[in-house]
C-alpha positions in Angstrom: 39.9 8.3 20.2 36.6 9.0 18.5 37.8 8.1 15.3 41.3 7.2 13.6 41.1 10.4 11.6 39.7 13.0 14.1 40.6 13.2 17.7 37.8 13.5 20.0 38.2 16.5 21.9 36.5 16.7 26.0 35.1 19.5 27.1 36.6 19.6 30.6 34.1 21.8 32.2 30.9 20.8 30.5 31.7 17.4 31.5 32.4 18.2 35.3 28.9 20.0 35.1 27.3 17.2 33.6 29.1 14.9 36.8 27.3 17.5 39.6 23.8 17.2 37.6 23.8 13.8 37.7 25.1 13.4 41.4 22.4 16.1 42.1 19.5 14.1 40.3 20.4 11.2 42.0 20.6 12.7 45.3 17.0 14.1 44.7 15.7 10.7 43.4 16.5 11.3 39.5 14.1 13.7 37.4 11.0 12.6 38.9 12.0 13.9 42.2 13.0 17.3 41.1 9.6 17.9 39.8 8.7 16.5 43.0 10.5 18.9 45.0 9.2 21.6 42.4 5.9 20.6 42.8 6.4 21.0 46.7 8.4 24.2 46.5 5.1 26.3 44.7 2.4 24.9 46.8 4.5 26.1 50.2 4.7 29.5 48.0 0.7 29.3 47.7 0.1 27.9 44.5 -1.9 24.9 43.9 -0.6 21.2 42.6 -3.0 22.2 39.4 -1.3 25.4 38.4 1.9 25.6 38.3 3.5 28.7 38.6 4.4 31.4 35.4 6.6 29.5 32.6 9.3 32.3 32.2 8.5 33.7 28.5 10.3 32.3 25.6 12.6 34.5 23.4 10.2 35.2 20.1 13.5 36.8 18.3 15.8 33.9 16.8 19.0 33.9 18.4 21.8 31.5 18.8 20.7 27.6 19.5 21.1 27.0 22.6 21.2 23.4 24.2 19.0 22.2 27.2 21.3 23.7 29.8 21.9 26.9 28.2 25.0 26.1 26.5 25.0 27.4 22.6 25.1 24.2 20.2 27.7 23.3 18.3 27.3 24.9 14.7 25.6 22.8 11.7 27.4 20.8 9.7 26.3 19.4 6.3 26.8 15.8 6.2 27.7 13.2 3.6 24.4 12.3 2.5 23.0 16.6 3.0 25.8 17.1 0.3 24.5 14.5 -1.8 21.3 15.8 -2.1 22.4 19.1 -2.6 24.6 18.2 -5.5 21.8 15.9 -6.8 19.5 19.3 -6.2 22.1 21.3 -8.4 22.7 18.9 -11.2 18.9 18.9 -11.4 18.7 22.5 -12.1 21.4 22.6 -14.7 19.9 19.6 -16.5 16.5 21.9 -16.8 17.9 24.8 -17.9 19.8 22.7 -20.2 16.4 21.5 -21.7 14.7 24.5 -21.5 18.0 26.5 -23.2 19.5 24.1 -25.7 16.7 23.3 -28.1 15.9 27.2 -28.7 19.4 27.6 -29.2 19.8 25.1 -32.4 16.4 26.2 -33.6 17.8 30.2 -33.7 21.3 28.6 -35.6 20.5 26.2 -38.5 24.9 26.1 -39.5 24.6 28.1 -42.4 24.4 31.8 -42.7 21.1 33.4 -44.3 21.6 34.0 -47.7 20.9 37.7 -49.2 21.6 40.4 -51.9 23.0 43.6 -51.6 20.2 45.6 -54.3 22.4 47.8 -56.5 21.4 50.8 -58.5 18.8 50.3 -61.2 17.7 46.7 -60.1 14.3 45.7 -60.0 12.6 42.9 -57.4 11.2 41.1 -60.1 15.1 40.7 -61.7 16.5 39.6 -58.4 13.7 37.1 -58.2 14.6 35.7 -61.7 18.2 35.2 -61.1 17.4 33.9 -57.0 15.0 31.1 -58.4 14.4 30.5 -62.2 12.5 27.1 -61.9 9.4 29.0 -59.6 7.1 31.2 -61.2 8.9 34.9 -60.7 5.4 35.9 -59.1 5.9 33.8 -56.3 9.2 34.3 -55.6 8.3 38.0 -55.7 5.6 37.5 -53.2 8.2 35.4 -50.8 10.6 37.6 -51.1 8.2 40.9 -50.1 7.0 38.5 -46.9 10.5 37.8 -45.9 11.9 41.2 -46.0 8.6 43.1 -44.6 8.3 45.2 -47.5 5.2 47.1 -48.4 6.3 47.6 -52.3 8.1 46.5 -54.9 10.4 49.5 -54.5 14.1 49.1 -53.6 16.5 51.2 -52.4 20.1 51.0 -53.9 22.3 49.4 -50.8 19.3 47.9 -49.5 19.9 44.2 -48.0 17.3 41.6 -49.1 17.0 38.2 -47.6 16.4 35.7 -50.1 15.0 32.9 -47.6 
C-alpha cells in the first residue's frame, strides 16, 4: 500500500512493458548502446555519424500529454499547497474590491436621509429660506439653496421638491 488512505493501484500492462524495456536496454548495453546501435543502423543506410537522419516532425496542435513512451499522462491534479495559493489568490481579490468598493459606499450613505421641502402654492424661495435657517443671512441661504437644487431663478413651481442641504 502506497498510503493508509489510498490504495496504490498497478498497472499490469504498463508495468510488464516497462520489464521488456529494461531487459531490452540491458541486452543492448543500457541507453548508450541503443544510440549506438542507432548510430550504426543510419550510416549502413548511407547517412553519416554527423547527420543523423530526419527527426519525425513534432505535433504543433496541442493535444493530449502524452508520456515518453506514448502513453497519455495521468490528468493534473491541484495539490495541497496549488490550493493554497489559489485560495490566497482569491481572498486577495475580494480584499481589493473590498477597498476599492466599501469606502465609496459610506461616502454615497451618510445614515440620515437628505432633508427637503415639498414648495406649496404661493411660497416664495426667500420664505423657505427664512424658516430653513433663521440665524444665516436669508441671502445666503438663498444662494445655497439655488446651488443645491440647480436652479437658474428664484422661481418655484407648486409640488416642486427642494433640497435644503
Amino acid at each position: 500500500m502506497h498510503s493508509a488512505h489510498t490504495p496504490q493501484v498497478i498497472d499490469l500492462a504498463a508495468a510488464r512493458e516497462r520489464a521488456a524495456r529494461r531487459a531490452r536496454n540491458r541486452s543492448a548495453g543500457g541507453p548508450v548502446g541503443i544510440r549506438v546501435a542507432r548510430l550504426v543502423a543510419g550510416i549502413a543506410a548511407g547517412r553519416s555519424a554527423d547527420q543523423p537522419g530526419p527527426r519525425p516532425p513534432r505535433p504543433c496542435l496541442p493535444g493530449p500529454r502524452r508520456a515518453a513512451a506514448g502513453r497519455p499522462l495521468p490528468p493534473l491534479r491541484l495539490t495541497r499547497r496549488g490550493r493554497a495559493v489559489v485560495v490566497v489568490v482569491v481572498a486577495l481579490a475580494i480584499a481589493a474590491a473590498m477597498v476599492l468598493v466599501l469606502p465609496r459606499a459610506s461616502m454615497a450613505w451618510s445614515g440620515e436621509p437628505p432633508r427637503g421641502h415639498l414648495v406649496l402654492a404661493g411660497e416664495t424661495l426667500w420664505e423657505i429660506a427664512v424658516a430653513f435657517d433663521p440665524d444665516v443671512d436669508t441671502r445666503t441661504v438663498v444662494d445655497r439653496l439655488r446651488r443645491i437644487n440647480h436652479l437658474a431663478s428664484v422661481e418655484l413651481t407648486p409640488g416642486q421638491f427642494l433640497l435644503l442641504g
